[in-house]
C-alpha positions as CSV (number, residue, x, y, z in Angstrom):
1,X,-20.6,-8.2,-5.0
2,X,-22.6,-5.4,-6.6
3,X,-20.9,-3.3,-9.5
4,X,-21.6,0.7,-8.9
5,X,-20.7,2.0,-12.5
6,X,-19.6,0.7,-15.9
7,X,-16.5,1.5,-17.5
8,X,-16.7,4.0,-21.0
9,X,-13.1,3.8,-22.4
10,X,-13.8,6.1,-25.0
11,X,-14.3,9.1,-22.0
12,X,-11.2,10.5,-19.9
13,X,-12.7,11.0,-16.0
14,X,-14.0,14.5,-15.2
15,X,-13.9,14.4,-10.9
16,X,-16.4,16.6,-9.3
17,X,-15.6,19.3,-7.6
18,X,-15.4,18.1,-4.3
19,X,-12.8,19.8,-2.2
20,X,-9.1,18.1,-0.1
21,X,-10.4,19.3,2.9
22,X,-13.8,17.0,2.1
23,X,-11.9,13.9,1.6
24,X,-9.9,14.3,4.3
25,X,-12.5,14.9,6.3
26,X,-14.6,11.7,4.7
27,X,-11.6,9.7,4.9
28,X,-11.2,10.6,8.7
29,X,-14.8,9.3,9.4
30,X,-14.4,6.2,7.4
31,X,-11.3,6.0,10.1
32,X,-13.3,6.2,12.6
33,X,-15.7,3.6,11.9
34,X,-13.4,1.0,10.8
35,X,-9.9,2.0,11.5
36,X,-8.6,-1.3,11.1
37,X,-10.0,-1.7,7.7
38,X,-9.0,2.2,6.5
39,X,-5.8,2.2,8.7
40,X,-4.8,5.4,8.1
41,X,-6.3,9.0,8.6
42,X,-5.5,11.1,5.6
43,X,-5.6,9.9,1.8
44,X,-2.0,9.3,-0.6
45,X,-0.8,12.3,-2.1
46,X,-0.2,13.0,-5.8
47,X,2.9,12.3,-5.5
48,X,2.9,8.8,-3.7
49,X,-0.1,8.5,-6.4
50,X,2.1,8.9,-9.1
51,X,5.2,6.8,-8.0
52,X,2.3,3.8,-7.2
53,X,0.4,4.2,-10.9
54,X,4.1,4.3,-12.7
55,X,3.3,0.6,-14.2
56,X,0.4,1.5,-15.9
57,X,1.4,1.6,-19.7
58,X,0.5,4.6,-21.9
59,X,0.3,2.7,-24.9
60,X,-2.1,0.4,-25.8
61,X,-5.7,-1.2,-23.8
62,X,-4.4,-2.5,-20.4
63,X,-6.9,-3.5,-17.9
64,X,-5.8,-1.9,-14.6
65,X,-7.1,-3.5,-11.5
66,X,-6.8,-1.1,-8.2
67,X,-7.8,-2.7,-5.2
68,X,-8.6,-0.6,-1.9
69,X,-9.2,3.1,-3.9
70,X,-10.5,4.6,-0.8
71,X,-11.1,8.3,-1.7
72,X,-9.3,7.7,-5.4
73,X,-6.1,8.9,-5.2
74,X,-4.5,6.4,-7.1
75,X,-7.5,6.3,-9.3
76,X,-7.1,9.9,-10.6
77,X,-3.1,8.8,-11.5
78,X,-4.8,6.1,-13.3
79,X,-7.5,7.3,-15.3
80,X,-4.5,10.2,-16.2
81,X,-2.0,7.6,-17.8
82,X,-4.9,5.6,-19.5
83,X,-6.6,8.6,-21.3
84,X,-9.6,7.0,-22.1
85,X,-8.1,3.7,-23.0
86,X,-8.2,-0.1,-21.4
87,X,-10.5,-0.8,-18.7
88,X,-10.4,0.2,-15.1
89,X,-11.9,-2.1,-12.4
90,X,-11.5,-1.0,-8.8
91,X,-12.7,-3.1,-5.6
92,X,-13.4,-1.2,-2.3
93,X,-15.1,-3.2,0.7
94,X,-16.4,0.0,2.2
95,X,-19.6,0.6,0.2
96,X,-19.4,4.6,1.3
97,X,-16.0,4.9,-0.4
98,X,-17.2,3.4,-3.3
99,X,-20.4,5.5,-3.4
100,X,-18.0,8.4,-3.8
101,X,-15.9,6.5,-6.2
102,X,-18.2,6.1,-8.7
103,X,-19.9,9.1,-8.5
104,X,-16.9,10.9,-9.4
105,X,-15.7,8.4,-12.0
106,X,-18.3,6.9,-13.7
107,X,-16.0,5.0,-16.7
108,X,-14.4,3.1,-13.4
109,X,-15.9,-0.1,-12.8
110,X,-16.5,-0.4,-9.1
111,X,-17.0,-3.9,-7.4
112,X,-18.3,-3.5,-3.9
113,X,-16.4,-6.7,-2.1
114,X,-13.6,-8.3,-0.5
115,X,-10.5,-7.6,-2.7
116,X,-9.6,-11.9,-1.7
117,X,-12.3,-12.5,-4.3
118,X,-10.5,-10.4,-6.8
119,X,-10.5,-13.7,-9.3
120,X,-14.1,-14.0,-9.0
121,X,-14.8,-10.0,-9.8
122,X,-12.6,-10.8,-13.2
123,X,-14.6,-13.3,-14.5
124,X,-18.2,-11.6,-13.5
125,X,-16.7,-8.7,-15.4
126,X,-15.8,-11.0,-18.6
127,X,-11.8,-10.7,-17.4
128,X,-9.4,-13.5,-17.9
129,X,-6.6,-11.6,-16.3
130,X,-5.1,-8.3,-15.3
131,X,-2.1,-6.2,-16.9
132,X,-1.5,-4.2,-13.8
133,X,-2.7,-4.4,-10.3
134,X,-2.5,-1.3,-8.1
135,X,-2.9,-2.0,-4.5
136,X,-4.2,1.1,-1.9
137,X,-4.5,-1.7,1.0
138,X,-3.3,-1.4,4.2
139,X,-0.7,-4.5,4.3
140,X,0.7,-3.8,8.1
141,X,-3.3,-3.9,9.6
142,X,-3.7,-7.3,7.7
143,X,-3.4,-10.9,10.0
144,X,-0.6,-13.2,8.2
145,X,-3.4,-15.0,6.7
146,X,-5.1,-12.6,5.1
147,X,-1.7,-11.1,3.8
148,X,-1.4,-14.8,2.0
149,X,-5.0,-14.5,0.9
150,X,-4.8,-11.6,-1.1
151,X,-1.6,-12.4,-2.5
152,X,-2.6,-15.6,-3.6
153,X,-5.2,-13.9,-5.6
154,X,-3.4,-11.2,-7.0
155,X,-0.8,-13.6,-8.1
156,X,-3.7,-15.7,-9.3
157,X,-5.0,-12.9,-11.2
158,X,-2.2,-11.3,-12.7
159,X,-1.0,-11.6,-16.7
160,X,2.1,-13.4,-16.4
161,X,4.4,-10.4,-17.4
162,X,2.1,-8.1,-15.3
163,X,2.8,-6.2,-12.5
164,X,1.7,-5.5,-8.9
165,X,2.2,-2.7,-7.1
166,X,1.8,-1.7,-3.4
167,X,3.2,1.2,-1.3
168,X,4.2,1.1,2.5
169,X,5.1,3.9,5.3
170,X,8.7,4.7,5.6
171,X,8.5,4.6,9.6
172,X,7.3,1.2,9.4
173,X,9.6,-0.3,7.3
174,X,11.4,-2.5,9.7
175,X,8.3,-3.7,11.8
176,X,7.6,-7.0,11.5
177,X,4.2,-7.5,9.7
178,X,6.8,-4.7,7.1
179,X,9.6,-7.5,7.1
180,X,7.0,-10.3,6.6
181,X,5.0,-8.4,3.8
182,X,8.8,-8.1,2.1
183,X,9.8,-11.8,2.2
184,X,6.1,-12.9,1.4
185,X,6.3,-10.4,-1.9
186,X,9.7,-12.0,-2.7
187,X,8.2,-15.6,-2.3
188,X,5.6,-15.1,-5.0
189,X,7.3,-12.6,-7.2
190,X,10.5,-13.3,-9.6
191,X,11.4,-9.4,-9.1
192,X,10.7,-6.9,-6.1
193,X,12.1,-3.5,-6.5
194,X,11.6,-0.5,-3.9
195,X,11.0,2.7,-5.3
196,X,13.1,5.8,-3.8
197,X,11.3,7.7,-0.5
198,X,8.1,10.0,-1.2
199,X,9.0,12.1,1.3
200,X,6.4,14.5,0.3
201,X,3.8,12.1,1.2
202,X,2.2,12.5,4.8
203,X,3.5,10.3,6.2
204,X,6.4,9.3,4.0
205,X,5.9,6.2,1.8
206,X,7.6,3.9,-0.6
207,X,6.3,1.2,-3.2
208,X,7.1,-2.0,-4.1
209,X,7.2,-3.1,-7.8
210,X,6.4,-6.8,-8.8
211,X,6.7,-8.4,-11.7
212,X,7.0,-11.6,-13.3
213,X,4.5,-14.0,-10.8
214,X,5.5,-17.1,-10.0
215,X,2.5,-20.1,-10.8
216,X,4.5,-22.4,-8.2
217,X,5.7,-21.3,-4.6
218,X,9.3,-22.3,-3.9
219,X,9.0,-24.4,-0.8
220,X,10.5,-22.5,1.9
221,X,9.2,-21.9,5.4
222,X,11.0,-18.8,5.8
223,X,9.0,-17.4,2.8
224,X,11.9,-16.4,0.7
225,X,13.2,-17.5,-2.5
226,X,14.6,-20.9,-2.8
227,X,17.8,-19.1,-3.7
228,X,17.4,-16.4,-1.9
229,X,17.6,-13.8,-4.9
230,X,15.8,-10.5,-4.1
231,X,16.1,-7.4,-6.9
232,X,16.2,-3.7,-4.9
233,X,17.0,0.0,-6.7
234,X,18.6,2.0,-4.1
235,X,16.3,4.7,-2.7
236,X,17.2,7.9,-3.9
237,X,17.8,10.0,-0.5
238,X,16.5,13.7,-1.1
């Protein structure tokens, strides 16, 4: 693991001028290269971004934890609800991603590595646990295992009334690795909620909400609740 800038909470981020069209066209190469690790070809849009970053509190010093930034779309939403307070950690296993990351937002810690060692990255950074975890990663590319992997360590890593979100494409919402991503969430989570439909997004996305972590896993081989008990808001349909 190798940290690429230190946080300054008493700064706001200033990005550098660098255009869309160049992280779009950065984001496609990185695509390229790995596209099961990037697994998609175009960054979030602000307004995905600012349905993800909703959790992040405006009041007092939260440490935000974003895992998979990519080109920093949800990091801009986040550095603009923290205003220079709390601390901002993001992990990114592509080290070109994270290049750009903190060059263009030097108070963000970057940790070069494997978000599954998310619990080890808090403690090397003098962390005991996070207020809110933002996720950027792409859930449907991930094996079952891995899925369990980085749950295990967000749960692991998360204040016990923090939360955890993550976003997922609309069109895939009813593939399986989308069904099993739903009913591992739910295992590991006293509260899901699904956010209303960003259509605007290309392509269109929603985001989970989590909250409340649960320290034990109910024993259940379908991966649901032991009782079953889910928490939804209807999406809002625009």
């Amino acid at each position: 693991m190798t940290t690429l800038a230190s946080t300054k909470p008493e700064t706001i981020s200033t990005p550098s001028p660098v255009s869309n069209s160049d992280d779009r066209a950065a984001f496609l190469r990185e695509f390229l290269r790995a596209p099961f690790t990037v697994a998609a070809v175009t960054p979030s849009g602000k307004q995905l971004a600012d349905v993800v970053t909703a959790t992040v509190p405006r009041t007092g010093a939260p440490l935000v934890v974003e895992l998979g930034p990519g080109m920093g779309a949800f990091t801009a939403a986040i550095q603009h609800r923290l205003a220079g307070r709390g601390r901002h950690l993001a992990i990114e296993i592509n080290a070109r991603f994270a290049d750009r990351l903190a060059a263009r937002y030097p108070q963000v810690d970057v940790a070069v590595t494997d978000a599954r060692g998310l619990r080890d990255v808090l403690t090397q950074h003098g962390h005991d646990h996070a207020d809110v975890i933002v996720s950027g990663l792409p859930w449907a590319a991930f094996a079952p295992g891995r899925q369990d992997d980085l749950l295990d360590a967000v749960v692991d890593s998360l204040a016990p009334n923090g939360a955890f979100t993550t976003f997922a494409y609309t069109h895939t919402r009813w593939a399986p690795p989308a069904r099993r991503l739903r009913r591992v969430l739910r295992s590991r989570f006293e509260e899901v909620v699904l956010s209303r439909t960003v259509w605007t997004n290309l392509p269109p996305a929603f985001v989970y909400y989590c909250r409340r972590p649960r320290t034990s896993l109910p024993a259940s081989a379908s991966g649901l609740p032991a009782n079953g008990t889910a928490y939804r808001v209807p999406a809002q349909r625009t």
